[in-house]
N, CA, C and O atoms as a GROMACS GRO file, in nm:
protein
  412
    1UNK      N    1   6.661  14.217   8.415
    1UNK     CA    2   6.545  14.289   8.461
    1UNK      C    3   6.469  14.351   8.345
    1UNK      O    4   6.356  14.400   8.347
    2UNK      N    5   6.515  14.345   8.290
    2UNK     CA    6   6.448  14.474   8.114
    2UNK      C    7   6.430  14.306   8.023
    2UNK      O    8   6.363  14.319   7.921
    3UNK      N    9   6.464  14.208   8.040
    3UNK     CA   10   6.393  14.135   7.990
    3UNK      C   11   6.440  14.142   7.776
    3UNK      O   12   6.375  14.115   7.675
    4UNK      N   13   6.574  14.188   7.798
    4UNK     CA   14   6.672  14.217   7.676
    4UNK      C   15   6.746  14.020   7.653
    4UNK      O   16   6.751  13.955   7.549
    5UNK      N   17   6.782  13.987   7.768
    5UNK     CA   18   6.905  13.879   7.772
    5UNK      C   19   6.812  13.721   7.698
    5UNK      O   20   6.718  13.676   7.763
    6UNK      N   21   6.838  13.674   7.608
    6UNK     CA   22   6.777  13.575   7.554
    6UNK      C   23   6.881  13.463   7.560
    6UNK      O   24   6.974  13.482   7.481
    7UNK      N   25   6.895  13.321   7.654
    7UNK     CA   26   6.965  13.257   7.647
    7UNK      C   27   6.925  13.089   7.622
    7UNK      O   28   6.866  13.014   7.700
    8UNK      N   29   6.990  13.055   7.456
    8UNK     CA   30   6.911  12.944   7.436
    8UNK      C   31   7.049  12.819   7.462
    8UNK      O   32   7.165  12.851   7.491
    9UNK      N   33   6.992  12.658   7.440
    9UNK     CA   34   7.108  12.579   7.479
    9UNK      C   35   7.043  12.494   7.419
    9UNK      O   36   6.921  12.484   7.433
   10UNK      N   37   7.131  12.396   7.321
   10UNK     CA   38   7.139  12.290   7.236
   10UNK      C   39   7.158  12.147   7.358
   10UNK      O   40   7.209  12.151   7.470
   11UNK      N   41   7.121  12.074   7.314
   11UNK     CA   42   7.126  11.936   7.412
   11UNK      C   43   7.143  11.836   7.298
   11UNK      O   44   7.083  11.831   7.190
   12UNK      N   45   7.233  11.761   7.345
   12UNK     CA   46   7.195  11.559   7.313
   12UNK      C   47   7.249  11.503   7.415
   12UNK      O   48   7.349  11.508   7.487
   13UNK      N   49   7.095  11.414   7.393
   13UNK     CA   50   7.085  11.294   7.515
   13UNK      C   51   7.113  11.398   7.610
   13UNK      O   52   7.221  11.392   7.667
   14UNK      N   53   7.045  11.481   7.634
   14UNK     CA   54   7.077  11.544   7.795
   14UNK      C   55   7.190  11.611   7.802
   14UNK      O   56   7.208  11.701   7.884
   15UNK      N   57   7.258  11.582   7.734
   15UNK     CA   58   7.422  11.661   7.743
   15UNK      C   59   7.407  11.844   7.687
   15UNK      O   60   7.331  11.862   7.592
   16UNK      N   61   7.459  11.932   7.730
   16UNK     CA   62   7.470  12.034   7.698
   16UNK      C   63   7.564  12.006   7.587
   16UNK      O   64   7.659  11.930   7.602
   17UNK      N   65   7.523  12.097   7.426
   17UNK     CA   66   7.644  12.090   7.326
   17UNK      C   67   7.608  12.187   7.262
   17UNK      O   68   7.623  12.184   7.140
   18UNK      N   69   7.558  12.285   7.317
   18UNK     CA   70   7.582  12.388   7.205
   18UNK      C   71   7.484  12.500   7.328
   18UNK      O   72   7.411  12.464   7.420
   19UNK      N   73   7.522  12.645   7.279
   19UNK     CA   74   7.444  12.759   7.419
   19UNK      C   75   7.445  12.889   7.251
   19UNK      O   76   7.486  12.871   7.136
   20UNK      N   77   7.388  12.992   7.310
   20UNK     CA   78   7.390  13.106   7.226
   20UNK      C   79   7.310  13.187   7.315
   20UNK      O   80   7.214  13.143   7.378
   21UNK      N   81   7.360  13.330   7.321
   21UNK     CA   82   7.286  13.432   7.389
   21UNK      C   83   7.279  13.531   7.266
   21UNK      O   84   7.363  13.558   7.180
   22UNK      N   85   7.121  13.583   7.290
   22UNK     CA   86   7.094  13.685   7.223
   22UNK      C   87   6.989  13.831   7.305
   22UNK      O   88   6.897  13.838   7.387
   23UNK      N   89   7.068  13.924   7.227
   23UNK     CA   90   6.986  14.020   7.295
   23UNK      C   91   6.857  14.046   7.203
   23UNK      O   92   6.864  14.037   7.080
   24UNK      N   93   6.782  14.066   7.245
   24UNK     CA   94   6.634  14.121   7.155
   24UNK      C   95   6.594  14.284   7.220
   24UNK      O   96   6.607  14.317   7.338
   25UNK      N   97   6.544  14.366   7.113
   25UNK     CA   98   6.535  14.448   7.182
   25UNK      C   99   6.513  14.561   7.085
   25UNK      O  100   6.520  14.540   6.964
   26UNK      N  101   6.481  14.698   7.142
   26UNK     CA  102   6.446  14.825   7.015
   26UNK      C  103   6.612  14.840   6.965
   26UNK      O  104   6.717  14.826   7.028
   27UNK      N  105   6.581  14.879   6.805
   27UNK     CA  106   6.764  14.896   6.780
   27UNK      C  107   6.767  15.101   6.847
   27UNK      O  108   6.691  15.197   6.857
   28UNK      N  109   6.927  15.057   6.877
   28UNK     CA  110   6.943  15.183   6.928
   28UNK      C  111   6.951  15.344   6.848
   28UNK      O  112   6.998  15.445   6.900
   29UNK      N  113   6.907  15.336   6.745
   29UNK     CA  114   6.905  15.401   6.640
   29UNK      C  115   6.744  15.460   6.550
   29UNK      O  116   6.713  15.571   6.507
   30UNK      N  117   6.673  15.333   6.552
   30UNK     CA  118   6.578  15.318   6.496
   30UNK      C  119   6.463  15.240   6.589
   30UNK      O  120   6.440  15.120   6.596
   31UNK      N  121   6.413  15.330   6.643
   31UNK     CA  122   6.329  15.290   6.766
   31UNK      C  123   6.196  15.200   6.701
   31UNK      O  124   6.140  15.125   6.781
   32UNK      N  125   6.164  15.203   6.614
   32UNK     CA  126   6.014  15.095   6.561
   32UNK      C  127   6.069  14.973   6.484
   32UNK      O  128   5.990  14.892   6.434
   33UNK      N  129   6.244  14.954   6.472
   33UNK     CA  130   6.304  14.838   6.417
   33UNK      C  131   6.346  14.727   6.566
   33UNK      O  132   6.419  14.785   6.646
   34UNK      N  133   6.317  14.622   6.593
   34UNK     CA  134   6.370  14.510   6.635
   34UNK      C  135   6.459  14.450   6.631
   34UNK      O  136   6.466  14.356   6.551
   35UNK      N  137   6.549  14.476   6.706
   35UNK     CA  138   6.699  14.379   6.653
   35UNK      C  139   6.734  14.282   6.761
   35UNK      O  140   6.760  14.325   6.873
   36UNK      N  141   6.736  14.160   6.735
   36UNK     CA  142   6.812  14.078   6.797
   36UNK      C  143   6.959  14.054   6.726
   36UNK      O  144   7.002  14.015   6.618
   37UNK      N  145   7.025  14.115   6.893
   37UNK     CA  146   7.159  14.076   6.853
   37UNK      C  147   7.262  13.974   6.897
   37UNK      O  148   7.343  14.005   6.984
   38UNK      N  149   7.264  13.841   6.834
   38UNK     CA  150   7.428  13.742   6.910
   38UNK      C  151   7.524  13.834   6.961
   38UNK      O  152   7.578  13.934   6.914
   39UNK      N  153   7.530  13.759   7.100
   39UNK     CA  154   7.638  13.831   7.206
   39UNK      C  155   7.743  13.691   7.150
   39UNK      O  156   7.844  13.713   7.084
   40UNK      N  157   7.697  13.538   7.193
   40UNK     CA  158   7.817  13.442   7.175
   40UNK      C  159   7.709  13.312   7.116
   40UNK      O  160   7.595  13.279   7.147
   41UNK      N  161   7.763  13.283   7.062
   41UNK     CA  162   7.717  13.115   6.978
   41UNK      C  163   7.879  13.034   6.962
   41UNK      O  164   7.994  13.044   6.919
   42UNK      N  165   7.763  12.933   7.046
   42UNK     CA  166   7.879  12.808   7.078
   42UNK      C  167   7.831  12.714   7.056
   42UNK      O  168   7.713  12.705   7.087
   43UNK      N  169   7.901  12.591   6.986
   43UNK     CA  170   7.887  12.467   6.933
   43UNK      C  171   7.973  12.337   6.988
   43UNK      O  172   8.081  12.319   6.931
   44UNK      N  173   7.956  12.293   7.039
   44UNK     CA  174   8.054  12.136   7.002
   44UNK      C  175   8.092  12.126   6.867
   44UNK      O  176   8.002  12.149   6.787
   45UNK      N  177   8.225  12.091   6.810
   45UNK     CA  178   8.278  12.086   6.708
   45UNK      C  179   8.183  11.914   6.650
   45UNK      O  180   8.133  11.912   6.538
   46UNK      N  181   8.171  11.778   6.751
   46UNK     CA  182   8.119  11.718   6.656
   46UNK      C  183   7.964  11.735   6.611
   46UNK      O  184   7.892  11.667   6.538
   47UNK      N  185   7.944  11.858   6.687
   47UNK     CA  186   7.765  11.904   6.621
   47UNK      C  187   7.780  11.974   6.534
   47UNK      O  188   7.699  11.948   6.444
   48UNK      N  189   7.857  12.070   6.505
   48UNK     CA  190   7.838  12.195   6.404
   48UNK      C  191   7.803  12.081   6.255
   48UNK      O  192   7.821  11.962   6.229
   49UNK      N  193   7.742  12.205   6.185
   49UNK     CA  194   7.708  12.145   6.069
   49UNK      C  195   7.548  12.142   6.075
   49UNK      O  196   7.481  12.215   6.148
   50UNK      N  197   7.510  12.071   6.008
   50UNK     CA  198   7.400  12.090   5.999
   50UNK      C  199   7.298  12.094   6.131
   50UNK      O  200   7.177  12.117   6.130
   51UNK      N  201   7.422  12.051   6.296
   51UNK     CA  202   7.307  12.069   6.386
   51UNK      C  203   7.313  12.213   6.447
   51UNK      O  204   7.236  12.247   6.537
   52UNK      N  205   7.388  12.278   6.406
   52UNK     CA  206   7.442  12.413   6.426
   52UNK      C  207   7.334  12.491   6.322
   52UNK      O  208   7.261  12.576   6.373
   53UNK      N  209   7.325  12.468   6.203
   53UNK     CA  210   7.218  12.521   6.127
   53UNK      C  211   7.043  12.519   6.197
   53UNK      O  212   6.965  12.614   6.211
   54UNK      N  213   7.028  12.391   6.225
   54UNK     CA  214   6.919  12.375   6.314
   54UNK      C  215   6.882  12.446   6.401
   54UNK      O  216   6.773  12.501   6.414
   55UNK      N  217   7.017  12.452   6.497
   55UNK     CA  218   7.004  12.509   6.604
   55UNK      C  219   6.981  12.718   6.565
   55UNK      O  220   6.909  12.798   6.623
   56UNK      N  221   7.059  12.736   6.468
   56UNK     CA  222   7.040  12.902   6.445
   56UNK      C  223   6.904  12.924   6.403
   56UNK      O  224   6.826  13.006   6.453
   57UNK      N  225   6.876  12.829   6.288
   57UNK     CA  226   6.692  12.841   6.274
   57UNK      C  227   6.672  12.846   6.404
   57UNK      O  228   6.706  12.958   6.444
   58UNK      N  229   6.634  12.780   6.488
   58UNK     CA  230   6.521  12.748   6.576
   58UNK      C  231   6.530  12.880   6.713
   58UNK      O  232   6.445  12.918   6.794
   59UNK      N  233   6.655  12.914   6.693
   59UNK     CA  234   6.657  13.056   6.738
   59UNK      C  235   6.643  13.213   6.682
   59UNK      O  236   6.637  13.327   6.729
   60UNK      N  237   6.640  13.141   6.540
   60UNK     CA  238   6.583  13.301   6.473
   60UNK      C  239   6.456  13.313   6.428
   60UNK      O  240   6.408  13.412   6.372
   61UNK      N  241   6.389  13.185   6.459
   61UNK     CA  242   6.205  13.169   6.462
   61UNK      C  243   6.186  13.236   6.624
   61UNK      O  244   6.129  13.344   6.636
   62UNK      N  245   6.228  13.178   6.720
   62UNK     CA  246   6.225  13.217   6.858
   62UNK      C  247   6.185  13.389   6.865
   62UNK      O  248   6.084  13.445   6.907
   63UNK      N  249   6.340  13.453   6.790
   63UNK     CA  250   6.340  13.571   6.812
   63UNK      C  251   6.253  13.673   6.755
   63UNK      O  252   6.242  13.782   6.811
   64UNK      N  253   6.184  13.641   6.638
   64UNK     CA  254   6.108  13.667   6.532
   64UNK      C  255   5.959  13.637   6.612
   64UNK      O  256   5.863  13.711   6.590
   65UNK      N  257   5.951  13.541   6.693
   65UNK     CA  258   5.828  13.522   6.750
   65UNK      C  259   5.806  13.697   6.899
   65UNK      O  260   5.709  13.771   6.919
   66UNK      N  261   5.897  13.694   6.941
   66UNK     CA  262   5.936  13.813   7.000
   66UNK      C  263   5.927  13.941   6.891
   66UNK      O  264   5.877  14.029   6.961
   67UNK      N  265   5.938  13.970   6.822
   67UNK     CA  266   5.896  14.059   6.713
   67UNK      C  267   6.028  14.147   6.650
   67UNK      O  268   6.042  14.268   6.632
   68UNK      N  269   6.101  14.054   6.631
   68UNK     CA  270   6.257  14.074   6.604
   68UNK      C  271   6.226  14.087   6.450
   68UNK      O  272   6.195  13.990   6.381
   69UNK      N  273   6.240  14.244   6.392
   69UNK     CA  274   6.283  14.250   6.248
   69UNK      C  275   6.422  14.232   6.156
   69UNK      O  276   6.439  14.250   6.036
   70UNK      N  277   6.498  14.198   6.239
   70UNK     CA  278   6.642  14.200   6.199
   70UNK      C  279   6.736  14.109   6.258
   70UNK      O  280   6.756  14.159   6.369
   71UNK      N  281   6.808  13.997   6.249
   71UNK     CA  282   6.871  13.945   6.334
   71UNK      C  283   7.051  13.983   6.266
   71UNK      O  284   7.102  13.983   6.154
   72UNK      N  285   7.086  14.003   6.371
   72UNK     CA  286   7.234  14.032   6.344
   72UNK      C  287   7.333  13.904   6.448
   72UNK      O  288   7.321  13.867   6.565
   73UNK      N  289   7.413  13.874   6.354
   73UNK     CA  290   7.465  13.764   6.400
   73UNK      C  291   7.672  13.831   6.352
   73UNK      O  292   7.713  13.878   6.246
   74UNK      N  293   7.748  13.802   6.480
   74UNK     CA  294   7.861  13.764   6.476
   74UNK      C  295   7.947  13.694   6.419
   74UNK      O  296   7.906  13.582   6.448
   75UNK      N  297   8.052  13.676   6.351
   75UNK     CA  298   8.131  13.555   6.345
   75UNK      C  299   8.299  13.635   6.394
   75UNK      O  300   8.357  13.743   6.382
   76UNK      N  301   8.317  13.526   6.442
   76UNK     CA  302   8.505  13.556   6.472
   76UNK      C  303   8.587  13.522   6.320
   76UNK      O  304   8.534  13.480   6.217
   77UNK      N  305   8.699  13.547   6.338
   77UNK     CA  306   8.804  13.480   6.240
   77UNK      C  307   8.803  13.352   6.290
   77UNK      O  308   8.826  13.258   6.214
   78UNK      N  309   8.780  13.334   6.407
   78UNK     CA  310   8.951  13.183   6.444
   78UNK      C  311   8.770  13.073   6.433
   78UNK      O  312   8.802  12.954   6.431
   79UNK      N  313   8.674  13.083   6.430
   79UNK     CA  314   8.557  12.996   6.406
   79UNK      C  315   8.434  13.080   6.293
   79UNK      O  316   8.317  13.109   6.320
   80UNK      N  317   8.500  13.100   6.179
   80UNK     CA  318   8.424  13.188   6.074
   80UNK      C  319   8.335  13.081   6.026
   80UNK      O  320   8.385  12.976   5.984
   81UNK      N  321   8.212  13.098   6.027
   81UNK     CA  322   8.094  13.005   5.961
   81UNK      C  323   7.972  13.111   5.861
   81UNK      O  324   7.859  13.077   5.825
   82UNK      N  325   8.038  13.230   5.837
   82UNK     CA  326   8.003  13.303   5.740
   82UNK      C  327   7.955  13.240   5.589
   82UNK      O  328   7.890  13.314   5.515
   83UNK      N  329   7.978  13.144   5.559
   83UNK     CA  330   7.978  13.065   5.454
   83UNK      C  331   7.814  13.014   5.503
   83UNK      O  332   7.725  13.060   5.431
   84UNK      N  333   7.789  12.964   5.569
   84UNK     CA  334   7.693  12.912   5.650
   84UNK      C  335   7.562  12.993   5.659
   84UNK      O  336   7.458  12.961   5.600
   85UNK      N  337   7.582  13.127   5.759
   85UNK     CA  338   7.514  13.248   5.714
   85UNK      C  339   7.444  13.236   5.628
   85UNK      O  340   7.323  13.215   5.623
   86UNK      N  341   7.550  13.254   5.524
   86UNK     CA  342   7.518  13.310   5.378
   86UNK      C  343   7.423  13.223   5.281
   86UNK      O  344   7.362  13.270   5.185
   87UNK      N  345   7.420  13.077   5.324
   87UNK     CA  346   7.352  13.022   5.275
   87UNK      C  347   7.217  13.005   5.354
   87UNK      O  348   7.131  12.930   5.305
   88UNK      N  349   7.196  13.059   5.454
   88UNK     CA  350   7.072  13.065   5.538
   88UNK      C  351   7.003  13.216   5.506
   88UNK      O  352   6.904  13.270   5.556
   89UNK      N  353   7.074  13.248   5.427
   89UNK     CA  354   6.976  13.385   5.389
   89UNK      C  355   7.028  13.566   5.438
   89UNK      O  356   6.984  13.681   5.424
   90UNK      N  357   7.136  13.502   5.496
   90UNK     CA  358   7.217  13.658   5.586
   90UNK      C  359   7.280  13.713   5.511
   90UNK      O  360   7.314  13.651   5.410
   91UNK      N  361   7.313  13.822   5.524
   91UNK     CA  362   7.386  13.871   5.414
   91UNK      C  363   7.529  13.979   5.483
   91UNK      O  364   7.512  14.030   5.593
   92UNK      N  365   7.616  13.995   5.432
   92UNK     CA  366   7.744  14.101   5.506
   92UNK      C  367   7.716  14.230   5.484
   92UNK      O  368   7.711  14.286   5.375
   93UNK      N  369   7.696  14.278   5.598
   93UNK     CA  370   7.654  14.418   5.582
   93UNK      C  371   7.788  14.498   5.645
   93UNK      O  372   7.802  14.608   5.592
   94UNK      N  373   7.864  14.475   5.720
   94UNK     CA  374   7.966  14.543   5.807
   94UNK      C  375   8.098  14.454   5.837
   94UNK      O  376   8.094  14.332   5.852
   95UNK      N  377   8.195  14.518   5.843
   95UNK     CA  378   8.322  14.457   5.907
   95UNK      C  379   8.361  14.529   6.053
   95UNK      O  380   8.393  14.648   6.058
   96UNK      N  381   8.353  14.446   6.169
   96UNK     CA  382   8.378  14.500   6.253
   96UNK      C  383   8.548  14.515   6.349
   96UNK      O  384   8.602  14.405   6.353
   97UNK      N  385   8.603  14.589   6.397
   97UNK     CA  386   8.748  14.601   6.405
   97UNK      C  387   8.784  14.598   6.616
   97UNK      O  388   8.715  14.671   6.687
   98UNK      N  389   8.849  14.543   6.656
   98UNK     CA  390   8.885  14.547   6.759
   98UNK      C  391   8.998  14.606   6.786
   98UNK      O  392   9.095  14.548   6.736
   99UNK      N  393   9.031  14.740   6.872
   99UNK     CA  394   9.147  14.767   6.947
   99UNK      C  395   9.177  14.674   7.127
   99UNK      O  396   9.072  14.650   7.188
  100UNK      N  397   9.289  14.637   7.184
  100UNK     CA  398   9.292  14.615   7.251
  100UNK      C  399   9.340  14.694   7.311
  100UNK      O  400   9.436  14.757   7.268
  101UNK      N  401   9.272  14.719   7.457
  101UNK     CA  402   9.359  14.828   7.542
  101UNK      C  403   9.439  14.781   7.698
  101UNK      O  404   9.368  14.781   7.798
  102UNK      N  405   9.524  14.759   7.706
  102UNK     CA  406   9.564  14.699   7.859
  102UNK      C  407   9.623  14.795   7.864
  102UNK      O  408   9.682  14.860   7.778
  103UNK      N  409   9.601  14.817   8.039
  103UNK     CA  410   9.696  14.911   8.116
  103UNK      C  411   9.665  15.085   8.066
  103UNK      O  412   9.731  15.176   8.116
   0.00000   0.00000   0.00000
């Protein structure tokens, strides 16, 4: 409804192979900065690579067309493409830490 949820999807030949959601939106801190932020980016393993690169351009022109000054992007350990990032111009600004809580 607020018009925050940005959800894009990679195709070949019609086939779904790749999705990414991003939020766009005022950062919560700095109200005249733009941040789009990756919630999840997903690939088919035989796309990643350079169609995975493609695909992050063509969503950080997207978001930027929306008036996104900042894009902040995720990586896990167990699918780290930080290397990747880094050669697209991103840079490490933070390490982020997970507690798990059950029960």
């Amino acid at each position: 409804a607020m018009g925050v949820a940005k959800l894009f999807t990679a195709r070949a030949e019609g086939k779904l192979v790749g999705y990414c959601m991003m939020l766009v939106m005022p950062h919560p801190h700095y109200k005249k900065t733009v941040m789009a932020f990756q919630d999840v980016l997903f690939m088919v393993s035989e796309r990643r690579g350079i169609g995975s690169v493609r695909f992050i351009k063509w969503i950080d022109e997207f978001c930027r067309s929306l008036g996104a000054d900042n894009i902040s992007r995720t990586v896990s350990n167990k699918k780290d493409f930080s290397r990747t990032l880094l050669r697209m111009g991103y840079e490490e600004v933070e390490t982020s830490y997970v507690r798990r809580c059950h029960g």
